[in-house]
KEZALO-444550 format. One record per residue (C-alpha): x, y, z; residue in one letter; residue number from 1; chain. Coordinates in nm, 2 decimals, padded with zeros to 4 digits, always signed. Layout:
NODE     c1     c2     c3 aa   i ch
NODE      X      Y      Z  a NUM  A
...
//
This chain:
NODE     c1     c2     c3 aa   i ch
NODE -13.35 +18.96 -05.21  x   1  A
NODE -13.11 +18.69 -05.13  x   2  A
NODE -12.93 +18.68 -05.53  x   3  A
NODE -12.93 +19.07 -05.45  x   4  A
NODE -12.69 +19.02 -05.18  x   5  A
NODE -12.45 +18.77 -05.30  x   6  A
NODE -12.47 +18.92 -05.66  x   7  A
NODE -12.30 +19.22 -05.49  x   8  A
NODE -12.07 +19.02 -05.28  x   9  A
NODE -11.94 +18.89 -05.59  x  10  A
NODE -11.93 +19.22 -05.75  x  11  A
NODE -11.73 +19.33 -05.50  x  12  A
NODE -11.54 +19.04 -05.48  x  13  A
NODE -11.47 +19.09 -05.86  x  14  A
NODE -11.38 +19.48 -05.80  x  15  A
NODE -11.11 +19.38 -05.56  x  16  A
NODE -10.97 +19.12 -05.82  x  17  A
NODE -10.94 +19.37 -06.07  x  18  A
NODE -10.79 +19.61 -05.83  x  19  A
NODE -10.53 +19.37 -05.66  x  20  A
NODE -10.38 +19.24 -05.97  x  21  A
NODE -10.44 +19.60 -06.24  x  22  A
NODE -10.28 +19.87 -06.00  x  23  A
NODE -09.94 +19.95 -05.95  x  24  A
NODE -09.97 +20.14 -05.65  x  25  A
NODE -09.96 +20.00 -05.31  x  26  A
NODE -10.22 +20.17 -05.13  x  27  A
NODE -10.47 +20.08 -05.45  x  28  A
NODE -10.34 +19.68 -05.43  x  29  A
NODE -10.44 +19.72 -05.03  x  30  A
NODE -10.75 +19.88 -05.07  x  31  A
NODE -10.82 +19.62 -05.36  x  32  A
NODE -10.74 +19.34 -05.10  x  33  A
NODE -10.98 +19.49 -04.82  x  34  A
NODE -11.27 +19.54 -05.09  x  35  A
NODE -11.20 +19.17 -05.20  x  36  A
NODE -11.22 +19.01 -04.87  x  37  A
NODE -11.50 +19.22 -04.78  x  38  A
NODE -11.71 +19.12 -05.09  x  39  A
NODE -11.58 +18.69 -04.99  x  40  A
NODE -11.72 +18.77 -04.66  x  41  A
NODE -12.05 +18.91 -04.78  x  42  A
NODE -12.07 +18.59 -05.03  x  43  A
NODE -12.04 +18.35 -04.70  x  44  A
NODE -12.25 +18.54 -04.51  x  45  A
NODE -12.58 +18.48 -04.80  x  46  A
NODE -12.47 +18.15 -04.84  x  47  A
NODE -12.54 +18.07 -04.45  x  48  A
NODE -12.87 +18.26 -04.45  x  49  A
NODE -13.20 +18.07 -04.45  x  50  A
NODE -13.53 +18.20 -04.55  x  51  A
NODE -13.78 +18.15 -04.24  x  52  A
NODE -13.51 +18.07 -03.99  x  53  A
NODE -13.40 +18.29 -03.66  x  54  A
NODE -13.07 +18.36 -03.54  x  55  A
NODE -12.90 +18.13 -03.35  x  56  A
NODE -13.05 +18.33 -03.02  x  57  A
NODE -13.12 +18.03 -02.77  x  58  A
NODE -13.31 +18.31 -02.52  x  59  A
NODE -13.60 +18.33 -02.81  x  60  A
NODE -13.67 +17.99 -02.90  x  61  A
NODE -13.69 +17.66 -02.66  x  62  A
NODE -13.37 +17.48 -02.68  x  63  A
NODE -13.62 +17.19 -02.83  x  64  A
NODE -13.67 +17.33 -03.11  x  65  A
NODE -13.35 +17.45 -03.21  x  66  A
NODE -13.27 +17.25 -03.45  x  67  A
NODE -13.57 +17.29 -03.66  x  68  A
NODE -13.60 +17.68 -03.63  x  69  A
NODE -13.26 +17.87 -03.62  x  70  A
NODE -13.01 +17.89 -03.91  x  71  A
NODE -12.63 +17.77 -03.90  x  72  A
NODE -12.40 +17.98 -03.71  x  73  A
NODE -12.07 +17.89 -03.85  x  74  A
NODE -12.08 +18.08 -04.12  x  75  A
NODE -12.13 +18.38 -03.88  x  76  A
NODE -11.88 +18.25 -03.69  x  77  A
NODE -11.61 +18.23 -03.99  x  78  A
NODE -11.69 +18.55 -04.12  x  79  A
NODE -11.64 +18.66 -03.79  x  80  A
NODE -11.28 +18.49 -03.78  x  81  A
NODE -11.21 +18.60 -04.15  x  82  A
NODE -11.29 +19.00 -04.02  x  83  A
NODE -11.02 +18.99 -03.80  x  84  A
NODE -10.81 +18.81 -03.94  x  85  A
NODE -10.82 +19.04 -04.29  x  86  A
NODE -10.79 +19.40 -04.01  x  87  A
NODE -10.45 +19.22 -03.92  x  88  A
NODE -10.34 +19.11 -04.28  x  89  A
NODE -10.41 +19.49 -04.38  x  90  A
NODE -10.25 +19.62 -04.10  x  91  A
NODE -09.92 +19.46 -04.16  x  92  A
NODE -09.98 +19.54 -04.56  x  93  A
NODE -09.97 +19.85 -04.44  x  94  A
NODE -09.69 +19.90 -04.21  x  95  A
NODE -09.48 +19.75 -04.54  x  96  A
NODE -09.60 +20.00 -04.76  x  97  A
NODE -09.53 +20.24 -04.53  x  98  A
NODE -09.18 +20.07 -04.44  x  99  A
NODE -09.11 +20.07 -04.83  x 100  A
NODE -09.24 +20.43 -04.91  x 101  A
NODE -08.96 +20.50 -04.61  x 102  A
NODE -08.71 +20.35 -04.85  x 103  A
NODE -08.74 +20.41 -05.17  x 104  A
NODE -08.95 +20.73 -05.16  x 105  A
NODE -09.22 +20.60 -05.40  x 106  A
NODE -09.53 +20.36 -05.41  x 107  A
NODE -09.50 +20.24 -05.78  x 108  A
NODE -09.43 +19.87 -05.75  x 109  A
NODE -09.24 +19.92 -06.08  x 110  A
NODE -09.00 +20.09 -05.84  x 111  A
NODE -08.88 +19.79 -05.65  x 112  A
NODE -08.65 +19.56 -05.84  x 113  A
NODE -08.44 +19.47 -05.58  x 114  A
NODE -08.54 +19.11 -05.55  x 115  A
NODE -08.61 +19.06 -05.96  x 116  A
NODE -08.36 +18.86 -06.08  x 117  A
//
C-alpha cells in the first residue's frame, strides 16, 4: 500500500513538472505548480509513515513507551509548513497573473517581452 502512495506522489509530482515548464498559460503554470507541490508533499508524507507505529498522540500511549511505538512527527510537521507555505506562494502567483492579465490583456507568457533582452 505504501509504494501505492508514493508511486502517486511522484506521479503527481511528475504531472506538475510537465505542466510548469510545457504550458504557456499562466493559470496552467500555477495550477502545474500547486499539483507539483501537492504531489512533493504526498512523497514526504509516505516517506515518514511507519508500518505498525501510532501517531504521535501522547493521550493513547504512556509517554514510556513513546519512543518505541509512535512514528516521527516532523515530516507531518513540514508538510504542514510546506501547505501553507505553497497557499501563500500561489496566492501571490496569482495576484501577478491577475496584475499582468490587467496589463497586457493576455495570459500567453509569449506575450510578455518586456524584460527579454
Amino acid at each position: 500500500m505504501e509504494y501505492i502512495i508514493i508511486s502517486t506522489g511522484f506521479a503527481l509530482a511528475l504531472l506538475g513538472l510537465w505542466g510548469i515548464l510545457s504550458q504557456k498559460n499562466l493559470i496552467k503554470i500555477i495550477l502545474g505548480f500547486t499539483i507539483f507541490n501537492t504531489g512533493i508533499n504526498i512523497v514526504m508524507v509516505s516517506i515518514g509513515y511507519v508500518r505498525g507505529k501510532a501517531a504521535p498522540i501522547l493521550d493513547v500511549i504512556k509517554p514510556s513507551e513513546a519512543a518505541d511505538k509512535i512514528v516521527d512527527p516532523l515530516p507531518q510537521a513540514l508538510v504542514l509548513t510546506a501547505i501553507v507555505i505553497g497557499l501563500g506562494v500561489t496566492a501571490l502567483m496569482l495576484v501577478y497573473a491577475l496584475n499582468l492579465h490587467r496589463e497586457k490583456n493576455s495570459l500567453d507568457i509569449n506575450s510578455f517581452k518586456d524584460l527579454k533582452w
